[in-house]
N, C-alpha and C positions, 0 to 999 in steps of 0.2 A: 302590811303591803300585800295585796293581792297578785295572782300568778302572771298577771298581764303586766301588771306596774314593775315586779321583778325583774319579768326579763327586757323592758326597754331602760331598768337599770343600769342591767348588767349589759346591753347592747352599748349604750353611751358609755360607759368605762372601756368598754373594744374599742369604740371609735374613738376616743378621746384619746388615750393613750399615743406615746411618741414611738414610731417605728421605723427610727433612724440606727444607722449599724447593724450588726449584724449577732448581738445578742438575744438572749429569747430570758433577760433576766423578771421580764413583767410578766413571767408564765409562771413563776413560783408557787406553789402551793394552789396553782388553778390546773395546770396542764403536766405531764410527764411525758418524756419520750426516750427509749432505752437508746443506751450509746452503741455506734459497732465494734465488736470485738477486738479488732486492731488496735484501739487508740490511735486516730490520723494526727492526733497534735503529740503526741509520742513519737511517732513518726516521724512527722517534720522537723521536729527538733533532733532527729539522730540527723537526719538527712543538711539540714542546715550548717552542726558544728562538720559537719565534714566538709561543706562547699565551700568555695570562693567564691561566686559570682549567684546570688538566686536572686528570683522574680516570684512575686506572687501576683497569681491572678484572678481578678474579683475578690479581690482581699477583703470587703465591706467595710466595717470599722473597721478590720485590722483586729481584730478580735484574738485570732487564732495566731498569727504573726507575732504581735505584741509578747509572747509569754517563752517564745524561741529565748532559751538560756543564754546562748552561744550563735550568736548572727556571726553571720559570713563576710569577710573583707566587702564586699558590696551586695547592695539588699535593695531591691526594690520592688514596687508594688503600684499594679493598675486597678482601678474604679470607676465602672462605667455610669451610676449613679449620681449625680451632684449631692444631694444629700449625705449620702458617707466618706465624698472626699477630704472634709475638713475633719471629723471624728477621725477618720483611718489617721490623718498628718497629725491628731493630739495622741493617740495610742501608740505611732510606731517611734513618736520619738525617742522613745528609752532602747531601742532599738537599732537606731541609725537608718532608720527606711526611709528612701524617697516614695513618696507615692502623685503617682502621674493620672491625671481625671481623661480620661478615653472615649470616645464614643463607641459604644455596647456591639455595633457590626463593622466597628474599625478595625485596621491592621493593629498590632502591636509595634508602638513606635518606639524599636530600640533596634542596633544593627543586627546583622545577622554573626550568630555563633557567639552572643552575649554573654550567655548564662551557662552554667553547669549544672545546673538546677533551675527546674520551675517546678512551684505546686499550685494548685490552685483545687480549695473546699466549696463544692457546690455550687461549678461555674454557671452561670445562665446559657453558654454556649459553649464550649468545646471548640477552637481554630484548629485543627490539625495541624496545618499547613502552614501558621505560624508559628505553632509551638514549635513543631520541627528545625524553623528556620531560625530561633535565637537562640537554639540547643545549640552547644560545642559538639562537636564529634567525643562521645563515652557521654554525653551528659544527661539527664533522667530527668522524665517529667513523674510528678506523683498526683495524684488527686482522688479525693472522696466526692462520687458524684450521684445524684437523685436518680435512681431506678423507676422504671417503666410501670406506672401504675400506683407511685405513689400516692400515698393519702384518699387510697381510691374511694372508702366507703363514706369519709369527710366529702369529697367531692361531687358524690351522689346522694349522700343527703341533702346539698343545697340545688342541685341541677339535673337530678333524677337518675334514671338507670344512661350509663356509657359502653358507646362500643369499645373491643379491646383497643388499649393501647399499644401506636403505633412508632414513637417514640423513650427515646433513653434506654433503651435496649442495651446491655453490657457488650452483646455480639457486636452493634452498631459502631459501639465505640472501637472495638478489637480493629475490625473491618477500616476503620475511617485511621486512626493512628498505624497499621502496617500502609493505606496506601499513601500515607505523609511521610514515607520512609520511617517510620521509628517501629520498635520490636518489644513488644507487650512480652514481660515478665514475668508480671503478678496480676492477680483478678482473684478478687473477692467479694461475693454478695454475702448482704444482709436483709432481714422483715423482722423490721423494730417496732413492738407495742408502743402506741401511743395513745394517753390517755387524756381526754377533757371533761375536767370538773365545774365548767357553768359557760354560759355562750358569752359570756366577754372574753373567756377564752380563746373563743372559738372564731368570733368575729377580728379580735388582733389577731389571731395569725393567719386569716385570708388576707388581712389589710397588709399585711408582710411577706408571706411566701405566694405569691400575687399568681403561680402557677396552678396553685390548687383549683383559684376558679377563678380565671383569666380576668373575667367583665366583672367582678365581686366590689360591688357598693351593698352600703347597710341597708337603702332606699330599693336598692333593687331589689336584694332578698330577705326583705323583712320576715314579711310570712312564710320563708321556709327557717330564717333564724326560729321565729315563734314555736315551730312545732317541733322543730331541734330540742328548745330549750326544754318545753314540754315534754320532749322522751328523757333528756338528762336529768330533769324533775325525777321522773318514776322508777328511771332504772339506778340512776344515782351517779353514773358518765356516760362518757358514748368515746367506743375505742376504735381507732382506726388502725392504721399501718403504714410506717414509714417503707420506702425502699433506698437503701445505698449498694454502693458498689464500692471501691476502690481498684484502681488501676493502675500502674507502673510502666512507665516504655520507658525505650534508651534509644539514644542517637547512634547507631554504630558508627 
């Protein structure tokens, strides 16, 4: 097989591949990506056997959810997706979670002063202003969220050089949770090596984390896949760089 025949190979295993849920388990031994030092599913699960009432949100499949030791007298979980609303309800049933399918710039529909706990891992949005409002008085939101300029050298290899980014700023969030009333605790960044070993790699996780490059079809960016692959050819990967944060407020 020649280097052209390769990488439309390895392009149709990207594209073929299912990128339902919110596992990355069809990256094995093709992609790596270091974890952030906290452990947020360590976390949650301290955070969980303690609550009575949590919410997760954008829970995906329920991935992270699912493995809570110790679930809280009530447990529930929204998914703005259609696609992972049915996975999240096979995952969290060993758990006791409701999970409710949402529209992605809907309210959160549950009363106010619901939960004692909300977390949500790598929300597509941040509501403040809702979180706030289904918080108890004393009660904590937690979340691990995508920093400002993630996957940036991934994202310009397929769309060229970018102005700085303007969004997911850790300040932003600080700023936007004190003016929903709630009172930031904790903040912690992280810049995680990540690494891809062949462009079906590379092409499943555009077709999945759909921020990296917004407009990302295979038809669209064939020939800058091609020349990608072509550099993971000679160099042997091509590393980019995650950004997380985590964050903590409390409802006084």
């Amino acid at each position: 097989m020649n280097a052209e025949d390769d990488a439309e190979e390895l392009i149709a295993q990207g594209a073929a591949a299912p990128v339902d849920g919110w596992g990355f388990g069809w990256l094995a031994g093709r992609a790596t990506e270091e974890r952030p030092p906290w452990g947020y599913a360590r976390l949650v699960a301290d955070r969980m056997a303690r609550a009575d009432a949590a919410l997760d949100v954008d829970t995906g499949g329920g991935e992270v959810l699912a493995e809570v030791p110790r679930p809280p007298r009530l447990l529930a979980a929204t998914e703005g997706w259609p696609p992972n609303v049915e996975v999240a309800r096979r995952n969290l049933r060993r758990v006791g979670a409701t999970v409710v399918a949402v529209a992605q710039e809907g309210p959160l529909p549950f009363r106010d002063a619901s939960f004692d706990l909300v977390v949500s891992r790598h929300p597509v949005r941040t509501d403040w202003a809702q979180t706030a409002r289904v918080l108890r008085p004393g009660g904590t939101f937690l979340s691990q969220q995508i920093g400002a300029g993630t996957m940036r050298e991934l994202s310009e290899a397929i769309l060229g050089p970018l102005p700085p980014p303007t969004h997911r700023h850790p300040e932003h969030a600080i700023a936007a949770a004190e003016a929903a009333g709630l009172r930031v605790v904790d903040l912690r960044r992280a810049t995680l090596r990540a690494v891809f070993h062949d462009i079906g790699a590379v092409v499943w996780f555009l077709r999945k984390v759909v921020w990296t490059v917004p407009d990302f079809t295979v038809d669209r960016y064939r020939e800058q896949l091609r020349v990608l692959h072509h550099r993971i050819a000679g160099e042997g990967t091509f590393v980019t760089h995650a950004q997380r944060f985590l964050i903590e407020a409390i409802r006084p």
